[in-house]
Steps between C-alpha positions, in 0.01 A plus 500: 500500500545237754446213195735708274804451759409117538456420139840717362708225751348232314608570152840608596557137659319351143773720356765387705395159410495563183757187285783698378599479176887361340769774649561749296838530352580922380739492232623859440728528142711849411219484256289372173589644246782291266424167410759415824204537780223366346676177475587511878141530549467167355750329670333623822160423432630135378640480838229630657260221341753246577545563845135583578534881637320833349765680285402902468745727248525832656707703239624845465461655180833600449849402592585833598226476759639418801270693735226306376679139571522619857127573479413167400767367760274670721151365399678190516600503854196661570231251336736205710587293229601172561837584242670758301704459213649843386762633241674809630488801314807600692712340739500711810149684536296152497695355816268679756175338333637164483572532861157652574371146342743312735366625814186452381631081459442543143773373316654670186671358188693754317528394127716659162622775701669447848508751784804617703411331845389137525195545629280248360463125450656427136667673196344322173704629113715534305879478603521849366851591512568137327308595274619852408863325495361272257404833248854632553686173431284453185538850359819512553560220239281630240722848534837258545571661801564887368251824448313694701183410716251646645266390833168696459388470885133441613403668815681599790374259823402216264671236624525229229554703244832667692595141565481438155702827400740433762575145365474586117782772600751308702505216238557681199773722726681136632441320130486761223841773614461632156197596520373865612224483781305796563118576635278718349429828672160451516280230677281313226202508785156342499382537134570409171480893429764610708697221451518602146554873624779352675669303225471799256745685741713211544553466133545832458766536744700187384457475123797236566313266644539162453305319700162569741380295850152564568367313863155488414204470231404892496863601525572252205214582268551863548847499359438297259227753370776750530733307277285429209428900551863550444564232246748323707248193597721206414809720521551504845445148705208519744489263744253474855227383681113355424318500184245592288367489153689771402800384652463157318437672168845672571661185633404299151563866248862522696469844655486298875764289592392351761245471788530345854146328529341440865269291601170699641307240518761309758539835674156503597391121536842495751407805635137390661651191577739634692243734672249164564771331698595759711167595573451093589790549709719307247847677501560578115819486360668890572571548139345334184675539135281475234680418124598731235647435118698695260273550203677526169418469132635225514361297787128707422363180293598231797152359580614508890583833453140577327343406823636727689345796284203629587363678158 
């Protein structure tokens, strides 16, 4: 027993001694699902090459999820990673475990989604209510400024996609005064299944409609679904956020008008950057805009714009 006690000692000093590795950077999306995260993923693991630090994805399965985020907050803070970068499922329940992380010294970058206390190192996206003011003052010239639209919301606590309701709505109200604003009565939430559920009762409550603002890709491709359904798809303008094949398909047949394109791959190289120089003790900026661009039929063949597109 007496050898047991003196050789234990010994390999917990080799083990202390042990090199460590590059820190690890935790990058924790809303999700993976739509083509929108996997491209993050990219950006972050470019990033995390570039910059020479471990990059680990630690993803809920569902948007909806948000009990699960603050799990993998959790493991975060608890494993000591050197970084986080996280998305926030919603703005208000998250703020504890970012500042569980920041009295642990480990700094947090909060990216797409922001959270209602600044209590972390840097803000990387979109300008999101830019953006959604963008959608209103384009729709509002394809409908020459009369008719009736309709906001099909996302999720209550999501903060981007609010922002991006919020500015889509006061720019068609201060642009377009002859046109009719009005939300749906249901929340499109997480899926492209309910979304459609949710677009089906929005049509069916305002057969009038003109017009549709959809803040994200599920939200979009949902009603979209729900329009060809109804025979109205390239009746009714439908305009909003992020991509997909589907949505491209629309774009070039005419039953989309629009889409607001991000850039996820700038989201999550900026993201880890950010996260590297604070954790360096480099101050990084407090809030970094990545671009965005109208996509149109008409712009869809500009070879700049073609880069952009990620299928």
């Amino acid at each position: 027993m007496p050898a047991i006690r003196f050789i234990l000692p010994l390999i917990l000093l080799a083990a202390a001694c042990k090199p460590a590795g590059p820190p690890e950077v935790v990058v924790i999306p809303k999700a993976s699902a739509n083509r929108f995260w996997p491209e993050v993923k990219a950006g972050a693991e470019a990033a995390g090459r570039d910059l020479g630090v471990t990059v680990r994805w630690s993803s809920p399965e569902q948007e909806s999820d948000r009990q699960r985020q603050i799990e993998l907050m959790q493991e975060a803070v608890s494993s000591r990673a050197a970084a986080i970068v996280l998305a926030p499922l919603d703005s208000r329940s998250l703020i504890p475990s970012v500042k569980a992380a920041r009295s642990r010294k480990i700094p947090v970058v909060i990216f797409d989604s922001g959270l209602d206390e600044a209590v972390y190192a840097s803000f990387v996206g979109t300008d999101n209510r830019k953006a959604g003011e963008a959608c209103a003052q384009h729709l509002g010239v394809l409908l020459a400024g009369k008719g009736l639209v309709a906001v099909l919301r996302y999720q209550e606590g999501s903060s981007s996609t609010t922002e991006r309701e919020e500015g889509f709505m006061a720019a068609m109200r201060a642009a377009s005064p002859g046109i009719s604003l009005r939300e749906s009565p249901a929340y499109s939430g997480a899926s492209v299944k309910s979304a459609y559920e949710a677009a089906r009762t929005l049509l069916a409550g305002m057969p009038e409609v003109k017009g549709i603002f959809c803040p994200n890709e599920t939200s979009l491709t949902g009603t979209l679904q729900a329009l060809e359904e109804a025979g109205l798809a390239g009746q009714v303008a439908l305009i909003g956020f992020d991509s997909n094949e589907r949505l491209l398909e629309g774009l070039k047949r005419g039953t989309v008008s629009a889409l607001l394109i991000q850039d996820p791959r700038a989201i999550g190289y900026e993201g880890v950057k950010a996260a590297v120089q604070a954790l360096r003790g480099q101050a990084p900026a407090a809030r970094i805009e990545t671009p965005v661009l109208l996509l149109t039929t008409e712009t869809l063949g500009d070879p700049e714009i073609r880069k952009r597109l990620v299928f």
